[in-house]
C-alpha positions as CSV (number, residue, x, y, z in Angstrom):
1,X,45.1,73.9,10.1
2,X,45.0,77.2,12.5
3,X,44.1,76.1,15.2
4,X,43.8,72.1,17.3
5,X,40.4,70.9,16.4
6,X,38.7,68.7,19.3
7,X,37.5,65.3,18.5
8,X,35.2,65.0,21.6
9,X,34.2,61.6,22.9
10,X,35.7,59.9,20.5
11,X,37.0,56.7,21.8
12,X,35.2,54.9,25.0
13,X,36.8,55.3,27.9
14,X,37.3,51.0,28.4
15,X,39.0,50.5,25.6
16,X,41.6,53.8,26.4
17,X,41.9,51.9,29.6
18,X,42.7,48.4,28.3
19,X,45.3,50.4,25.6
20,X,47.1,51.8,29.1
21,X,47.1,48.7,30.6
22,X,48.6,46.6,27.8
23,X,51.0,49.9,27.0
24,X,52.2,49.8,30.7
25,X,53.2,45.9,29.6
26,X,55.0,46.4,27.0
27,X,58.9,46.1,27.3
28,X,60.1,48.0,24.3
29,X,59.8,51.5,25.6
30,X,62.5,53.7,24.2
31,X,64.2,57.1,25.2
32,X,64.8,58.0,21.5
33,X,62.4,61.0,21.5
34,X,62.8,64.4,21.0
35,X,65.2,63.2,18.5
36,X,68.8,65.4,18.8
37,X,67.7,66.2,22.3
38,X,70.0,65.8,25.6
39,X,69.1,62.5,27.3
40,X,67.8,64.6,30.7
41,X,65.3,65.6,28.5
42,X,63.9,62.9,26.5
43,X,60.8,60.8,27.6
44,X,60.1,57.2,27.3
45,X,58.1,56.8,24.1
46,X,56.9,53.6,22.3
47,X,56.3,52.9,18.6
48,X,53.3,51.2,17.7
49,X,53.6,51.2,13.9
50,X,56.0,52.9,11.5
51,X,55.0,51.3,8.7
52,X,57.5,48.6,9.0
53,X,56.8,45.1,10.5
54,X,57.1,45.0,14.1
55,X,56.0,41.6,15.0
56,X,55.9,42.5,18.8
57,X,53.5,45.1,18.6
58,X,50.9,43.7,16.1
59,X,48.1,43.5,19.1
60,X,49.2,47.0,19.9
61,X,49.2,48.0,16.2
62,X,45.6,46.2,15.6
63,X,43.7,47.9,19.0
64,X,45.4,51.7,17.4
65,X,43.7,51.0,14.4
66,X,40.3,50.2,16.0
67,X,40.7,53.4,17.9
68,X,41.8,55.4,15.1
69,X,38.6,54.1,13.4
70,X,36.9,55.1,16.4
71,X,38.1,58.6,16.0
72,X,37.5,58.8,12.4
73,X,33.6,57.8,12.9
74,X,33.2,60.7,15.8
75,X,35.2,63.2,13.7
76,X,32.3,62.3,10.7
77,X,29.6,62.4,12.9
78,X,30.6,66.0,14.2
79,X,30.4,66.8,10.3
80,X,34.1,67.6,10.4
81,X,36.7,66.3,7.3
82,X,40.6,66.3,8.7
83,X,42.1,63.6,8.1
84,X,42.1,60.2,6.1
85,X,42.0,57.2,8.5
86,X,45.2,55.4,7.8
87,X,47.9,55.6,9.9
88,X,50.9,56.7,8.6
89,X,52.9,56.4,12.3
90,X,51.7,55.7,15.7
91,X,52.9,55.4,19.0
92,X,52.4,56.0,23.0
93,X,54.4,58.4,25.2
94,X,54.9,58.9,29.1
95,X,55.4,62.1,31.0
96,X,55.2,62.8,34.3
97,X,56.0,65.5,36.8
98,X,59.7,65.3,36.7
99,X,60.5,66.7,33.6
100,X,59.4,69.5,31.7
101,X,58.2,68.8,28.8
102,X,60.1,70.7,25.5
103,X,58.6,73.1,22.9
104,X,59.1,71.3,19.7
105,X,57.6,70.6,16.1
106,X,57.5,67.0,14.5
107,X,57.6,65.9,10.6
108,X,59.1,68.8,9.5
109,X,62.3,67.0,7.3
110,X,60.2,63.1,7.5
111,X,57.3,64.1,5.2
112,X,57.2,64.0,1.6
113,X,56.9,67.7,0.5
114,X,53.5,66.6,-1.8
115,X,51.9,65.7,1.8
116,X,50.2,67.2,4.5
117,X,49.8,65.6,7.8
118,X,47.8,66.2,10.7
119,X,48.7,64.5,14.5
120,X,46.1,63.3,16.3
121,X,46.8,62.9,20.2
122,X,44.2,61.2,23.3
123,X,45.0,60.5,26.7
124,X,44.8,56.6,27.8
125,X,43.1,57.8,30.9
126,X,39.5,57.3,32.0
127,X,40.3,60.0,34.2
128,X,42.6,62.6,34.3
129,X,41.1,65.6,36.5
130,X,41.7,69.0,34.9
131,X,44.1,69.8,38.2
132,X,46.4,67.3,37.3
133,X,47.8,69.0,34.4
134,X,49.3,67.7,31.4
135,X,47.5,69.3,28.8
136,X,48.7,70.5,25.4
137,X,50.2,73.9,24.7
138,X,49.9,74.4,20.6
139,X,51.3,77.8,19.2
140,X,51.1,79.2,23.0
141,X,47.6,78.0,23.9
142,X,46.5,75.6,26.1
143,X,44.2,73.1,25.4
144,X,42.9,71.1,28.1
145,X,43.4,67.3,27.5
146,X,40.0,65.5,28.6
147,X,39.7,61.5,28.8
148,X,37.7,60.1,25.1
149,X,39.1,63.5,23.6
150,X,41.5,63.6,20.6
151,X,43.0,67.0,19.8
152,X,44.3,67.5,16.3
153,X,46.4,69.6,15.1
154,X,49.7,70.8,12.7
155,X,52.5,69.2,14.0
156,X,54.4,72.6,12.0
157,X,53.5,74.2,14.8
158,X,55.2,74.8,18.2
159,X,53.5,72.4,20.9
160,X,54.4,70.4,24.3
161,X,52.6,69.1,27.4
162,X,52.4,71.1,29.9
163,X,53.7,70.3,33.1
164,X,52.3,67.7,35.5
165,X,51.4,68.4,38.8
166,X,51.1,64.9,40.3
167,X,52.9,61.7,41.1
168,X,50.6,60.0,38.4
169,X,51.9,59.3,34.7
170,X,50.8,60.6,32.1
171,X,49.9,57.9,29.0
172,X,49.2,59.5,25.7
173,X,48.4,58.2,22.1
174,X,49.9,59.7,19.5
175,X,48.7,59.4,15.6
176,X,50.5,61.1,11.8
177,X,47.8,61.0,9.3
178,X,47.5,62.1,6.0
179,X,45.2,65.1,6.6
180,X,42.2,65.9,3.9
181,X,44.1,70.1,3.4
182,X,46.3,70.5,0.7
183,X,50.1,70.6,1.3
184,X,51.4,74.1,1.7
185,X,55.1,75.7,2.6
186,X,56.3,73.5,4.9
187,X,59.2,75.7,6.1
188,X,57.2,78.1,8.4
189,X,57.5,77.8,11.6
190,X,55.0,79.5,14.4
């Protein structure tokens, strides 16, 4: 993939909103991401579904499914073929204004080197003016992060949220998937 490919309206708004509120519930946030990193610069992050059995999150895990089906039907309809619609991980992440978000790639030593994966990532938000920031930087461009939207992209490559410039957090879904290319060298790096 050379570029993020926009899955536009993709997911209604309502149900982003009830997958926020239920997320803003939940009690087993984490500050385990980025992995390795400093604990002034990790964010709180919260996994959905791993593959393993998480009995807590099982409402959680059925709604991401329903919106990844959701994304999957949009993605068809804009004749576009990315990704398979199973979810190899999933999970929700909040950022806000104070901390700058880090450069980083994902999956590069967790993937089986016969796979290619694809992330796919939406804000919960049914509105998030452009002003407020928080978009997604991918291989040093910005790509403005609009509510209903999924941006997908190689998680290979260099990307981060940019910062945000107000008091409101950020809530973002976050998707692997097995994507429809063939693998390729996994050890570039852009």
């Amino acid at each position: 993939m050379k570029d993020v490919v926009r899955i536009d309206n993709a997911v209604p708004l309502m149900v982003l909103e009830y997958m926020r509120m239920r997320l803003q519930n939940e009690e087993r946030w984490s500050f385990s991401y980025p992995k390795g990193a400093a604990f002034e610069k990790k964010h709180p992050k919260l996994t959905i579904y791993d593959g393993s059995d998480i009995p807590e999150a099982k409402l959680l895990e059925g709604m991401s499914h329903i919106i990844l089906l959701s994304i999957y039907n949009s993605m068809v309809q804009q004749n576009m073929n990315l990704f398979h619609p199973s979810m190899l991980w999933c999970g929700a992440s909040i950022k806000d204004r104070h901390r700058e978000d880090n450069i980083h790639t994902d999956h590069e030593d967790d993937i089986p080197d016969d796979m290619r994966v694809v992330k796919l990532l939406g804000i919960l938000h049914g509105e998030w003016p452009e002003e407020n920031g928080g978009h997604f930087e991918w291989g040093g461009k910005i790509h403005t992060m609009t509510p209903g939207t999924f941006l997908c992209f190689d998680p290979l490559v260099h990307h981060r949220a940019t910062d945000i410039l107000v008091d409101t957090k950020r809530i973002a879904l976050d998707y692997t998937v097995r994507s429809t290319e063939p693998p390729t060298d996994r050890s570039r790096k852009t």
